[in-house]
N, C-alpha and C positions, 0 to 999 in steps of 0.2 A: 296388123301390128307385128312388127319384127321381136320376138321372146327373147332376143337376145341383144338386144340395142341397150343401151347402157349398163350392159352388165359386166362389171371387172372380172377378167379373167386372165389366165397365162398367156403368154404370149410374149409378141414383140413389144405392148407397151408397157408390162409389168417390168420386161428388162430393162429399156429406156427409164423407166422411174427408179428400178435400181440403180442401174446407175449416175443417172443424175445425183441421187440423193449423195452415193459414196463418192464422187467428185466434189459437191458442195461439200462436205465434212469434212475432207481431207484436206481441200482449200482453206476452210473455215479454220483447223489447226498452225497451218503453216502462218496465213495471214497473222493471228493472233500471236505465232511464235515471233515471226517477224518485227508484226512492231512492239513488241514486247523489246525489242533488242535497240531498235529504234530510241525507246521511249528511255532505255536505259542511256544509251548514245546520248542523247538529249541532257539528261541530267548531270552526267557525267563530265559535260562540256561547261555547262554551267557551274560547275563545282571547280573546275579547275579554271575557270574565269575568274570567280569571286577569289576564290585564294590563293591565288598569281603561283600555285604550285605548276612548274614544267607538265604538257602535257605526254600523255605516252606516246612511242613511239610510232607514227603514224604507220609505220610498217606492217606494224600488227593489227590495224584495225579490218585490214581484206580478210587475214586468216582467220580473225575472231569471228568474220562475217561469216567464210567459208564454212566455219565450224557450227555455229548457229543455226545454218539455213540445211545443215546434215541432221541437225539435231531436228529441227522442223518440222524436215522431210520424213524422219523416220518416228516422230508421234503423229504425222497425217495418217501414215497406211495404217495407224491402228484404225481409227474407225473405218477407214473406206473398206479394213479385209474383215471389220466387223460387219459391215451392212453387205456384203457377198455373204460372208457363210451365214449371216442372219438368213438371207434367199434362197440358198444352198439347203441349210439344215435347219438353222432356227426355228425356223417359223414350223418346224414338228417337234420341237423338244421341249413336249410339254411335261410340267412341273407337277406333283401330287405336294399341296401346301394344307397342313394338318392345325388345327387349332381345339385349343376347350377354352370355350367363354361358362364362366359360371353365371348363375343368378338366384338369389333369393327366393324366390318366388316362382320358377322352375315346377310344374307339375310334378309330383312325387311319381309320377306314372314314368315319366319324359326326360328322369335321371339318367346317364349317356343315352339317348336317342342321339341318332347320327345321322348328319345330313350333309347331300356334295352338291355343290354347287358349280355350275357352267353357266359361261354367257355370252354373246360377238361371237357366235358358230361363222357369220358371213360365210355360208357354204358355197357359194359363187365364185368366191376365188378360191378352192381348192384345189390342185391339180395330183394330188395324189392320194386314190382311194384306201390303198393298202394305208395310209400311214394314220387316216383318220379312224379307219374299223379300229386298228392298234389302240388307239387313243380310247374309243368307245369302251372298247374291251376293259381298259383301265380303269374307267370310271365305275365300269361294275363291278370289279376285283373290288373296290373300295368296302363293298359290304353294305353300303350307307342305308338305312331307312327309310329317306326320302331324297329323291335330287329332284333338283331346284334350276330353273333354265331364267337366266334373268333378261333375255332379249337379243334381238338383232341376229334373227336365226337367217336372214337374206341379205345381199347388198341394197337391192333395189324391188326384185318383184318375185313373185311365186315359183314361177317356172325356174326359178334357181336350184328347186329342190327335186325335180324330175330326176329320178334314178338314186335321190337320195334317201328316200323315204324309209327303204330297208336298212339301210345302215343307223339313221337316229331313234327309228322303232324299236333298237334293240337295249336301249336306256332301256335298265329295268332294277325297281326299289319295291321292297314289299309294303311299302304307303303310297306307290305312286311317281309319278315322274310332275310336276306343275311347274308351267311356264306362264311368264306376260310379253309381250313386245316391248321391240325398243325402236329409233324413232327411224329405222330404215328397213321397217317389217311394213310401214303402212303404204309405200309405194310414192314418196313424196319428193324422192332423187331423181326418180325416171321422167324421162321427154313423151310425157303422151300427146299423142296426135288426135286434134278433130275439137268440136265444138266443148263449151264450160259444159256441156249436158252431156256429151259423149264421154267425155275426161274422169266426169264424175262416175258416168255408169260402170267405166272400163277400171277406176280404181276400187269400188265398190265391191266389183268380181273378183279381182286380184285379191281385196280382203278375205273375201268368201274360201276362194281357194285355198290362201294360207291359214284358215281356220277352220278348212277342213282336214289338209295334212295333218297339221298335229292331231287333230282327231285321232287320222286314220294312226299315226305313229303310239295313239296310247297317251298322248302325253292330255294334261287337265290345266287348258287354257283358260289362266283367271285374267278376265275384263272389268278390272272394277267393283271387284267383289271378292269374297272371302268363304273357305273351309274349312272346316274343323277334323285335325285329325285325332281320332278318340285311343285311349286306352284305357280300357274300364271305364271310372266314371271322371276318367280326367281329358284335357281338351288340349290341345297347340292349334292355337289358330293363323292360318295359311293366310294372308293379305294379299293379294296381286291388283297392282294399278297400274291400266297403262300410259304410258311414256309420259312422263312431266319432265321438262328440260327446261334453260332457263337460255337467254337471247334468244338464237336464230334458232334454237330446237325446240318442235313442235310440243305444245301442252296439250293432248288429249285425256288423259287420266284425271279424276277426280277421287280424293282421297276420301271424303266423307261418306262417297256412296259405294266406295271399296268399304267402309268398315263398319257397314250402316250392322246393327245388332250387339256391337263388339261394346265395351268396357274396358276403363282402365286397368280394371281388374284383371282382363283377360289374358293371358300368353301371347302375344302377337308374334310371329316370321313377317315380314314386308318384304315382296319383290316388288321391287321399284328400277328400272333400266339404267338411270341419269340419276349418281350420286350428287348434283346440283340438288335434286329434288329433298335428298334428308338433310343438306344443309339448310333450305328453305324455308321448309315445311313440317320435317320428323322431326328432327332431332330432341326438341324442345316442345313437340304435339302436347298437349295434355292427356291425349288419346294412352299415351305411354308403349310404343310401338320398340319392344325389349333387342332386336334383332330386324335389320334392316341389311338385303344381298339388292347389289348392285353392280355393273358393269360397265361398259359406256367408253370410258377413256382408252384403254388396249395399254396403258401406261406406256401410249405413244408408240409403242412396240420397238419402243430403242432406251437405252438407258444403261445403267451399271448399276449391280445389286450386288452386293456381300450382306447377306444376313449377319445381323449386329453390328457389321462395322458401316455402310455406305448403301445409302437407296436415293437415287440422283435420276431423273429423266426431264427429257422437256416440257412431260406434262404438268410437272410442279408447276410450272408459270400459269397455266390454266385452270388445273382443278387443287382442290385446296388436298382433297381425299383422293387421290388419284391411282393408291395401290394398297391393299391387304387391309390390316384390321384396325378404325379406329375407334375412339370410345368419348360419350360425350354426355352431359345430365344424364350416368347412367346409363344410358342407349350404345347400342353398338352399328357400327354399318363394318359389313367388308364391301371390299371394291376389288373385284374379280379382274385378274387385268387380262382375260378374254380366252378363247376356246380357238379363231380364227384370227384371219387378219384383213386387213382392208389396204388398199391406196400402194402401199408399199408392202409388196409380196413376202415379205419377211420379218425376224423379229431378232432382234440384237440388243442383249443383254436382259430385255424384258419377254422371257418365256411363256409360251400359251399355258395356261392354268386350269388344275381341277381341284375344285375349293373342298376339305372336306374338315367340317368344324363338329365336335362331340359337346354338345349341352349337359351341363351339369349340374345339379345343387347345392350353391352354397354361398361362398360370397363371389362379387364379379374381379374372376381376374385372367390375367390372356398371358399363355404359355408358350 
């Protein structure tokens, strides 16, 4: 077995994919500018058919053309010089996004506990070490209590993390570091070669190995099950299920036997990979799962964000939750819009994220 066959990485096809994409985009503005101008053409024609007013001066309709297809041209290069310096720089210009969810019912122990959340490390496409220690480093400046790793720490298979070990060992919270998988930690992208009984054994290992790494990294891989972090005689209970997606992505997690001991009553966190899952299944549980981290979408790693005024990507058309805090029967999910990147080596407009939300007691409100 080749360790490195379908593994995204730098290179000649990451730039090919770059720029494909920044050619479709730039296309995709002009086109749309264009017949935009067309369509006006069109109307315009007919309006001066219906009401037998003289038409303008056909002279000007080249320069008006002229001027259009300048205007066009120069809203195309915005995305195409977006999705370069996404690949350039983006895709390291990660964001510290700060939140306080209150709640009612909040452990009086667990009033500001503070918790960061990470998630889509995909450490297979990284090609630059320095900028991710940077990154690590940041997450530990945050101070947080406990971080929280919500999935998809490989592209495709283990050996992604050779040489990485020391760098995400150094997550370090005085509760803990706990992670679950997301749905390309289980090895289900990759081309294995050899018999249904080979296939299985060879994915089976790969599992083994990426559940030894964390291991060795420190971190407290929840499968399906739940832990209680204590202070004094009060409890925050830790949920981790893994991967429930909904179409093509794999359901392996089961939520009852993550929470088998738990109560409504209880304080629940949910790490769940695929924010599909808490519209499915959380949101409305009876279980009453207070705080639900999620990841999964990368919020497409392209888009436009101005806090308070504008949060626009293509993800919208996909995921309903596809960036930061929402709120629902009470319940909250964020949706992490990711730590790495995948497919397209960069990120434009939607920056790599490290979540870090302070719990509070009192009523539920998001600041």
């Amino acid at each position: 077995m080749n360790p490195n066959r379908g593994v995204v990485s730098g290179g000649a096809r990451d730039l090919a994919i770059t720029l494909f994409l920044a050619f479709l985009a730039a296309q995709f503005i002009f086109v749309l500018v264009m017949l935009g101008e067309d369509i006006f053409r069109f109307f315009e024609g007919v309006y001066y058919s219906l009401s037998r007013k003289q038409t303008p001066d056909q002279s000007f309709l080249p320069s008006r053309r002229a001027f259009i297809s300048k205007v066009g041209l120069g809203l195309a290069a915005l995305p195409f010089g977006a999705i370069l310096y996404g690949a350039w720089k983006g895709k390291y210009n990660y964001q510290v996004r700060e939140y306080e969810l209150s709640f009612n019912d909040l452990p009086e122990a667990f009033d500001g506990y503070k918790v960061t959340q990470i998630s889509d490390i995909h450490v297979g496409s990284f090609d630059d070490r320095e900028e991710v220690e940077y990154a690590i480093d940041l997450v530990n400046k945050q101070g947080s209590d406990a971080i929280f790793f919500t999935g998809d720490l490989v592209n495709n298979i283990s050996t992604e993390m050779h040489g990485w070990e020391d760098v995400f060992g150094k997550l370090s919270a005085s509760d803990g570091v706990y992670s679950v998988l997301g749905n390309h930690d289980y090895g289900d992208y990759y081309g294995w070669e050899g018999t249904r009984e080979e296939v299985i054994a060879l994915k089976k290992a790969n599992m083994e190995k990426l559940y030894s790494i964390q291991k060795q990294m420190g971190w407290r891989l929840l499968r399906d099950e739940n832990i209680a972090i204590k202070r004094g005689n009060d409890l925050l209970n830790v949920v981790g299920v893994e991967n429930i997606g909904n179409g093509r992505f794999p359901k392996y997690g089961d939520l009852n036997k993550a929470s088998v001991g738990l109560t409504e009553n209880d304080f629940k966190i949910l790490l769940s990979h695929d924010p599909s899952h808490w519209e499915d299944d959380v949101r409305h549980n009876d279980l009453n799962y207070h705080l639900t981290l999620s990841g999964h979408t990368h919020g497409m790693q392209f888009g436009i964000e101005i806090p308070g005024f504008i949060k626009l990507s293509p993800a919208w058309f996909v995921y309903k939750r596809w960036a930061g805090i929402y709120k629902e029967f009470g319940r909250f999910i964020n949706v992490n819009r990711g730590f790495g990147f995948l497919g397209y080596s960069g990120r434009a407009g939607i920056w790599p994220e490290i979540t870090v939300i302070t719990l509070k007691k009192s009523k539920n409100i998001i600041n």
